[in-house]
C-alpha positions in Angstrom: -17.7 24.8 -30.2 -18.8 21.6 -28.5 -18.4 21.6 -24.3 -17.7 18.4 -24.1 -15.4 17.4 -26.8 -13.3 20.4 -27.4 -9.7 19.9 -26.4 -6.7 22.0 -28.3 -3.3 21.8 -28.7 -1.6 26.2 -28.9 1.3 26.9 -29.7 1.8 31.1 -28.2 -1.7 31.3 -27.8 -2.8 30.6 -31.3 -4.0 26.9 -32.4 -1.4 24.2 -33.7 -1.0 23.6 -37.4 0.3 20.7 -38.6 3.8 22.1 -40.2 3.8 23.0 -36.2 4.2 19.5 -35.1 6.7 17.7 -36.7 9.7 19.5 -35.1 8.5 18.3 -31.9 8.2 15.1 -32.7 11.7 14.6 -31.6 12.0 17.7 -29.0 13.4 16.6 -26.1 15.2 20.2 -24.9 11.9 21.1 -23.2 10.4 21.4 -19.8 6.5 21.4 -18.7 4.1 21.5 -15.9 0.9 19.4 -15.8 -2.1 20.8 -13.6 -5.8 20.0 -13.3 -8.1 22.7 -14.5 -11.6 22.5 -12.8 -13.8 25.7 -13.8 -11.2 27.4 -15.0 -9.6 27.5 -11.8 -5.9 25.7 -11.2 -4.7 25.2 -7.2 -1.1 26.7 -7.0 -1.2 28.4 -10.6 1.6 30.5 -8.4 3.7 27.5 -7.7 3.2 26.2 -12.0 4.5 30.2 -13.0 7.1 29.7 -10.9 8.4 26.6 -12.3 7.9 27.6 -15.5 9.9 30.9 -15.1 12.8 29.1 -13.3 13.1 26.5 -15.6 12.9 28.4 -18.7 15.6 31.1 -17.4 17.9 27.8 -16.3 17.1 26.3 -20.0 16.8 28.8 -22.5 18.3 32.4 -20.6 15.0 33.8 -20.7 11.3 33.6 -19.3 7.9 34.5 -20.9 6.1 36.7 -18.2 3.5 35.4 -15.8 0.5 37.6 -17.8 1.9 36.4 -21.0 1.9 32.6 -19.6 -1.6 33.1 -18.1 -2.8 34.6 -21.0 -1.6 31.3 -23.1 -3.3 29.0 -20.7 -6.7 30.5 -21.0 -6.8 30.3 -24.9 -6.4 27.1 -24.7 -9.8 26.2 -22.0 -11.5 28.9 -23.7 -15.0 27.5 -25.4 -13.8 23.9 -24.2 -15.2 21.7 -21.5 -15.5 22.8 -18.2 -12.5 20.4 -16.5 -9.8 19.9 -17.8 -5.7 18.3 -17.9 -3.6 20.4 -19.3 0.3 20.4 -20.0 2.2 23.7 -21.1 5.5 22.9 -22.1 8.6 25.1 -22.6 10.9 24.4 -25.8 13.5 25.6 -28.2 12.0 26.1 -31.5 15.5 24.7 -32.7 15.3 21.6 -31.2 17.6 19.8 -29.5 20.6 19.0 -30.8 21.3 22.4 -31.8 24.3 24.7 -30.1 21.9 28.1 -29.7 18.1 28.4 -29.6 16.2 30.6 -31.5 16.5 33.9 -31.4 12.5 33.9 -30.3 13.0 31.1 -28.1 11.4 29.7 -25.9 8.0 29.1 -27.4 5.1 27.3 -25.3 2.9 24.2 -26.5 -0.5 24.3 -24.2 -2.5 20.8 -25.0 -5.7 19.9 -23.0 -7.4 16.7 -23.1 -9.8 14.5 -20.2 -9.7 15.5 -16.8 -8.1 13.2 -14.6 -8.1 12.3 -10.9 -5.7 9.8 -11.3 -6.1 5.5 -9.9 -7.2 4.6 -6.8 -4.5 2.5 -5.3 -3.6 0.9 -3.3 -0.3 0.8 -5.4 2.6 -1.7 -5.3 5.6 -0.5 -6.1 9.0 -2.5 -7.8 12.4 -0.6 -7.1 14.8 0.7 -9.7 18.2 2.4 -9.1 17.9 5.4 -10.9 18.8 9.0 -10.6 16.8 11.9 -13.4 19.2 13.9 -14.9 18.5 17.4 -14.2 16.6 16.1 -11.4 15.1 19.1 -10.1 13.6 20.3 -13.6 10.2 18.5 -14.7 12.0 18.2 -18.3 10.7 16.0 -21.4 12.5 13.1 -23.3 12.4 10.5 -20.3 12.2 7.3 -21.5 13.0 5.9 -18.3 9.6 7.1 -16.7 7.7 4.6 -19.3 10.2 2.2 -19.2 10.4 1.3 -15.9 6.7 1.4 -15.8 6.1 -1.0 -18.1 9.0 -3.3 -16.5 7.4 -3.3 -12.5 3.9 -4.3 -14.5 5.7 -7.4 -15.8 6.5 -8.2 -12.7 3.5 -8.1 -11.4 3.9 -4.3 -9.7 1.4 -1.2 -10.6 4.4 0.7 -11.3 8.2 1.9 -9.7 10.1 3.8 -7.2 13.3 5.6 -7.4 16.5 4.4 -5.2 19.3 6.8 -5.3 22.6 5.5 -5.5 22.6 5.1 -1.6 19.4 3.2 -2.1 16.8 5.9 -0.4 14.0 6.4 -2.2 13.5 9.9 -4.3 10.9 9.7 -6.0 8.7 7.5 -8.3 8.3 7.6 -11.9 5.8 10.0 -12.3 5.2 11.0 -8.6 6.6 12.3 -5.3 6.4 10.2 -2.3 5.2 10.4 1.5 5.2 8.3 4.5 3.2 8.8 8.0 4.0 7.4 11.3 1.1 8.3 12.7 3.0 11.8 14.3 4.1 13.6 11.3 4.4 13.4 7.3 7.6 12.4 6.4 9.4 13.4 2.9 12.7 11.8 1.4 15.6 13.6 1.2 17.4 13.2 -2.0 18.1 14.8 -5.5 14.2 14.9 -6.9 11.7 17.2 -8.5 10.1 19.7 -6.2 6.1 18.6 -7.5 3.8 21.4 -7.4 0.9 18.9 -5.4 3.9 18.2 -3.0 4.6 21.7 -2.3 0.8 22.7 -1.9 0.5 19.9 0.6 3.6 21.2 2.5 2.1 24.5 3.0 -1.3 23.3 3.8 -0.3 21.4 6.0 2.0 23.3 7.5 -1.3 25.7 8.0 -2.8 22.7 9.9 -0.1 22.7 12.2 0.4 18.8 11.0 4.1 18.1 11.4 6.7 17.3 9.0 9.9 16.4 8.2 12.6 15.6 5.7 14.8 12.7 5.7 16.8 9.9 4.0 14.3 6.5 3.9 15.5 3.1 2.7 13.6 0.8 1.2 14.0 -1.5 4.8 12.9 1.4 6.9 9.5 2.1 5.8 8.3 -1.4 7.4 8.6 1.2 10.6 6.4 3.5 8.9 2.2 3.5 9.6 1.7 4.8 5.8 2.9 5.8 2.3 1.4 7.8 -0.6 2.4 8.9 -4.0 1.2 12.2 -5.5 1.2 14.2 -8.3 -1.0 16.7 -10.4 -3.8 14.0 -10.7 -4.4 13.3 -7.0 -3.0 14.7 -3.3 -2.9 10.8 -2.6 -2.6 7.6 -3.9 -1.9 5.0 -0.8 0.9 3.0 -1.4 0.8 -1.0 -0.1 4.1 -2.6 -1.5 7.9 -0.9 -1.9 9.9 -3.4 -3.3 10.0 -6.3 -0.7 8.4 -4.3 1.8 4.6 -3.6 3.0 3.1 -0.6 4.4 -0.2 -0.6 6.1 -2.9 1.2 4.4 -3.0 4.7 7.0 -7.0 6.1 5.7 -6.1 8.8 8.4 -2.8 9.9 6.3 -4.4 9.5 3.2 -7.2 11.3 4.3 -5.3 14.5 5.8 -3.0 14.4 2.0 -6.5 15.6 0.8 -7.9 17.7 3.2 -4.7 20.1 2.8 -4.8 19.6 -1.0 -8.5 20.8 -1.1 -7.5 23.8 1.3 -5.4 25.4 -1.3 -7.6 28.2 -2.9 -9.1 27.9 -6.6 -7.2 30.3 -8.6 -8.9 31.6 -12.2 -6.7 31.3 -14.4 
């Protein structure tokens, strides 16, 4: 089997058929986690388990077992390339719409395909009022995430960020955010998902003694701010130029520490 052009698509550890994928064409009771595989080896594989297992017990009542999960994850890098992007998703083999799951639910849909390390910013960012529903479960059917996307590159933005209903930012449409002003790392404070890079950079940095806190920021705050980033499993650190009608400087410094405690987390073999 080729190295270099071997990607899969598992359903329970065994490969997709086609009869397999039609249900899920229109799945949207699901949840997933995305991670970066580099030899095998995931940073935060604990952090992914865990998200998997909470979500599936708050979806679906139950939870496949970290051994069986892990087991899942390496049939589907086994014999393929090296690196890696690969997204295991949680869902009810009765699909949505339905008023009970399967009595074998939930099953889980591995697919690899091209590493990643995600664009290299600077980013500008349009503004959207908009709140996820389920906000703190990294759950399928979103067709907001695109959506919005596609309407900040019409107006001439790289992509969007979330206000909340009291206009503080969240999060963006595929990322968490951070700001720096140039003493500690600051995180909104709203309804958002926890991301796994997020929460490795938290305790990385907290390991560097680098100071943090939480707290609400509106869109006409951050021109007090020395930096912002977005992150997510592609990158630790994408700087951020525009929000809305505000800039940010470009902080190298801030962007530069996002990685440094990124690359501190340990390699895990999967």
């Amino acid at each position: 089997m080729s190295k270099t052009l071997s990607f899969r698509t598992m359903i329970d550890g065994r490969e997709a058929s086609i009869s397999d994928l039609p249900p899920l064409a229109f799945s949207g009771f699901a949840h997933f986690t995305s991670m970066q595989v580099r030899n095998g080896t995931v940073r935060g594989l604990d952090l992914h388990l865990e998200r998997l297992s909470s979500a599936s017990i708050e979806m679906f009542g139950r939870a496949h077992s970290n051994d069986e999960i892990r087991a899942f994850l390496r049939s589907a890098i086994e014999d393929g390339p090296t690196n890696v992007s690969l997204i295991a998703t949680v869902f009810s083999r009765s699909g949505e719409f339905t008023s009970v799951g399967a009595p074998n639910d939930p099953a889980i849909l591995v697919r690899t395909s091209p590493a990643t390390n995600g664009p290299a910013g600077a980013l500008r960012l349009d503004t959207v009022e908009h709140q996820r529903p389920l906000p703190t479960i990294k759950h399928v059917g979103e067709a907001t995430k695109t959506y919005y996307l596609r309407k900040a590159v019409e107006k001439g933005f790289d992509d969007a960020a979330y206000l909340d209903t009291h206009g503080h930012i969240s999060e963006a449409t595929i990322w968490n955010m951070a700001f720096w002003d140039d003493k500690a790392v600051v995180w909104p404070r709203a309804e958002m998902l926890n991301g796994i890079t997020m929460q490795i950079v938290k305790r990385q940095l907290e390991s560097l003694g680098v100071p943090q806190r939480q707290e609400t920021v509106a869109v006409e705050t951050v021109r007090r701010l020395t930096g912002g980033a977005v992150m997510n499993s592609w990158t630790p650190g994408v700087p951020v130029r525009v929000i809305g009608s505000e800039t940010l400087p470009i902080s190298e410094r801030f962007i530069n520490l996002l990685h440094q405690a990124y690359q501190m987390e340990p390699e895990v073999l999967i």
